[in-house]
Each structure stands twice: as structure tokens, then as C-alpha cells.
N, C-alpha and C positions, 0 to 999 in steps of 0.2 A: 148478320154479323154478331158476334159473341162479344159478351162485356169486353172480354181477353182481348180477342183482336180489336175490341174500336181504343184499348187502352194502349198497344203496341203502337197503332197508327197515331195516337196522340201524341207519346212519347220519343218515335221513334227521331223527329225535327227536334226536340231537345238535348238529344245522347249527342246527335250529333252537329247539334250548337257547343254544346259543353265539350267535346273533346274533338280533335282528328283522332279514325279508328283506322286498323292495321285489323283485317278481319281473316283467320286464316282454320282452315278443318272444318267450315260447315257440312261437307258433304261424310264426316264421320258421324252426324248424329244419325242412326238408325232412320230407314224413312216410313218401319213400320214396328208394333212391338212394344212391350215395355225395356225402359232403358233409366237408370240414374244417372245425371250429370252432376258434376263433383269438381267445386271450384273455390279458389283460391277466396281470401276474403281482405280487401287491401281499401274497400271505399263504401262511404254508402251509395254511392253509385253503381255497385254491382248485380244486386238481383236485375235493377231497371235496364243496363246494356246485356247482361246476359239473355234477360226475356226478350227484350227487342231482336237479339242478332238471332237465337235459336229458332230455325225452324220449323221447329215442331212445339207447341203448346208445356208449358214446366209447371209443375204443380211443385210449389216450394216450399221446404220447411222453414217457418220464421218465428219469431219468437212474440210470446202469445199479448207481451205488451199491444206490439205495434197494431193489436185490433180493440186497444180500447180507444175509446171516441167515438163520436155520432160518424163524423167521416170516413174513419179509417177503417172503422165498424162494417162500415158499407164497402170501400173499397177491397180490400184484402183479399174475403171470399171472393170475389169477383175477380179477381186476378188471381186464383188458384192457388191463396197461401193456404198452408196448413200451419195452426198454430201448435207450437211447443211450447215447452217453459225453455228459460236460456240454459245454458252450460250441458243440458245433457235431452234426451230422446225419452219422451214419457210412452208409456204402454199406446195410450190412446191415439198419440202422433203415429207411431209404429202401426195398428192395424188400418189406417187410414191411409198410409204409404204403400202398404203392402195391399189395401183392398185398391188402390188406384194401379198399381202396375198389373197386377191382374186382367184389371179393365184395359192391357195395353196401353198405359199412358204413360209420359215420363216425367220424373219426378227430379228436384232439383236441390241438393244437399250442401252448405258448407262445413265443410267437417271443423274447421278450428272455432266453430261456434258463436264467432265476434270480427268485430274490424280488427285489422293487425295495426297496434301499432307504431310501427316502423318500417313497414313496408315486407318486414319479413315473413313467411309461414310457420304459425306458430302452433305447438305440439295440437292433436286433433284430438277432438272429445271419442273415448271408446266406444260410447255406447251409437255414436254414430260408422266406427266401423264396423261393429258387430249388425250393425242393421242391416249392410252393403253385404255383408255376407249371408245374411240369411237371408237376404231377398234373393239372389244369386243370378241374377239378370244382366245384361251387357251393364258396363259402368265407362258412362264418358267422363273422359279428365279434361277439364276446361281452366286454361292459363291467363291470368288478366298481368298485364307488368305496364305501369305508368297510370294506373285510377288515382292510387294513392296520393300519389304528385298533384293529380285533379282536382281531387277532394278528402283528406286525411282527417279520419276520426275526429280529431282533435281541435278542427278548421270550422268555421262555419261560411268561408266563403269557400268557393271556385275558383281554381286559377286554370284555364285554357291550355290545355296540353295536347299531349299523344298518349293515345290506349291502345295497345297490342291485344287481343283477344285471338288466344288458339284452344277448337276444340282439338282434341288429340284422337288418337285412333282409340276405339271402347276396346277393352280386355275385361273378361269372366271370369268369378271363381266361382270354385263347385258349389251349390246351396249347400250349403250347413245350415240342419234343422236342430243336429244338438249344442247346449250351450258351453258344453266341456269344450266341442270343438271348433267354436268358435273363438274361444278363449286363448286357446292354443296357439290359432293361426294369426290370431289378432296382430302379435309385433309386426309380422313379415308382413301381412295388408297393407297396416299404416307407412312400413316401408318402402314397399312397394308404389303406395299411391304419394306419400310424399316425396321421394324419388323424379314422378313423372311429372309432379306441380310443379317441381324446383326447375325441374326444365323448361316448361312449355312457360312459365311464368318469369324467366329469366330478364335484365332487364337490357344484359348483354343483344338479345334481338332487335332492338330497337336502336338506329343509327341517330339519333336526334336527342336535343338535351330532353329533360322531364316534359319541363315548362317551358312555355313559348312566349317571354316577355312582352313580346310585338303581338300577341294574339290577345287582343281585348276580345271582350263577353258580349255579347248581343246586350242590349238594355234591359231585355225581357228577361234575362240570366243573371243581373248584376244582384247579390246578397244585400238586402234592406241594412 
């Protein structure tokens, strides 16, 4: 077993201590291939239920703080992050993204760079669309609606909710290898892909309040 997998099976009794989940589109993520999934960003709890629910192995862009520490030092690469700087996509992150889908692997992007917060999808770093495009590989859109409510930037506890999580069906754009034309096509992408967030992540899907007052935390969950 892989760091990966013994860190999902660790994880995977906490996501779902911390929230009731609404799981819906696993069978869109690719079941061979390189493939980018592309998700909303509403909690720190998102890379940790995204990795858990996907199928298939996510090698994730993250921001290059969260690997300083003795710990975190050790954890991170071991869980498939790839480190960036924040707000935008460094050369180095890019041939590391692009040498892993190569290898058939997939790779896992949020494009608005940060937690949102207010629960809405807020405008996406370009230099992260420009990536999507020149990598030019199936791109799964993956919708979380109710993390925020769980756990909001802002919050340092957990409050016991409902998470909806849908991957969407993948759609392609052509590789673009030049940067004129990437540039070009950039609005209509961003629109495109924020289009399909706003849907799969809508919070209208979910029949039940955010939060679930009567749903206390396991003890082992409760914030110090």
C-alpha cells in the first residue's frame, strides 16, 4: 500500500465524521489516462474529501507554504502535492503537472487559487487556465456545495453539516501549444468552466439546511 492509499484509508472515517456526503459522478472520472480535475474551493476541507472520494490517485497543486514544517515537509509529497507559490502557477509547478499527465496520471487544480470566502466562486487565476489549456487532456469539473458551512476559512471550528460533492462529465479543449492562443481563448475557457462549477456546486441541490444543529462532532472532531 502507498503512502496515498494508507493516508485515504486514514482519512477517509474522518470526512465522513465531519460531514453527511451526497456523492454523485464518480464513474466520470476517466478509469485510465491523464485527466485534470478542477474544483470549486469553499473549505479547508476540500483537497482532503476530494482525495478521499476520487477514484483514481490526484496529484494536487498546493501552495508551497503548506510544506514548510518537519511534518508537513514529510506529509505533502506523500500525498501527491505539488508545490506552487499562491495566486498564480510557477514555470516549475507547470513542467511537473504536465511531466505527470504524461505519466498518465491525474492531476488536481483549484483554479480560484484560495478558500472562497463566502461560499461563492471567485474569479480564477489565468495562469491556471492557461495551464488547462495547454495541457489539453480530458478536464473533470468537480462541484462541492455545503464544505463552507462545515468549515469556512474564516472558522476555526467544524460545525457538522451536509456536503454534496459532484464530479461532472470531463470535456476537452484542443492543446494549445502557442501562447497567443491561448490567450485568446482564455475568457471563453474561464467561462466555460465557471459556468459548469456554478452548476454542479449549486447549493439549490441539496434539500437540507447547511448545518445540522442536532448533529454534534464525535469528541475526536471537537476543535481544542
Amino acid at each position: 500500500m502507498s503512502w496515498y492509499e494508507a493516508f485515504r484509508v486514514v482519512l477517509t472515517p474522518f470526512v465522513h465524521a465531519a460531514a453527511r456526503l451526497d456523492v454523485v459522478g464518480r464513474e466520470n472520472i476517466p478509469s485510465s489516462g491523464p485527466f485534470i480535475l478542477v474544483a470549486n474551493h469553499q473549505s479547508y476541507l476540500d483537497p482532503i474529501i476530494v482525495q478521499v472520494l476520487c477514484p483514481r490517485p490526484l496529484h494536487t497543486l498546493a501552495k508551497s507554504t503548506q510544506f514548510t514544517g518537519k511534518f508537513m515537509g514529510w506529509v505533502m509529497p506523500r500525498t501527491n502535492a505539488i508545490p506552487t507559490r499562491r495566486y498564480r502557477i510557477e514555470p516549475q509547478a507547470v513542467r511537473v503537472v504536465l511531466r505527470r499527465l504524461a505519466e498518465g496520471k491525474g492531476v488536481g487544480v483549484y483554479p480560484e487559487g484560495e478558500r472562497s470566502w463566502d461560499a461563492e466562486i471567485q474569479p480564477f487565476r489565468r495562469g491556471t487556465i492557461r495551464l488547462l489549456l495547454k495541457a489539453g487532456v480530458p478536464v473533470v469539473p468537480c462541484g462541492l456545495a455545503g464544505a463552507y458551512d462545515v468549515w469556512p476559512r474564516w472558522s476555526k471550528k467544524l460545525r457538522r453539516g451536509r456536503i454534496r460533492v459532484e464530479f461532472g462529465k470531463p470535456f476537452q479543449w484542443p492543446t494549445m501549444h502557442d501562447r497567443a492562443e491561448r490567450n485568446a481563448f482564455l475568457p471563453e475557457a474561464a467561462r466555460q468552466l465557471r459556468e459548469t462549477l456554478v452548476a454542479l456546486s449549486s447549493w439549490e441541490l441539496l434539500d437540507l439546511p447547511a448545518t445540522d444543529p442536532a448533529g454534534a462532532l464525535p469528541s475526536w472532531l471537537e476543535p481544542s
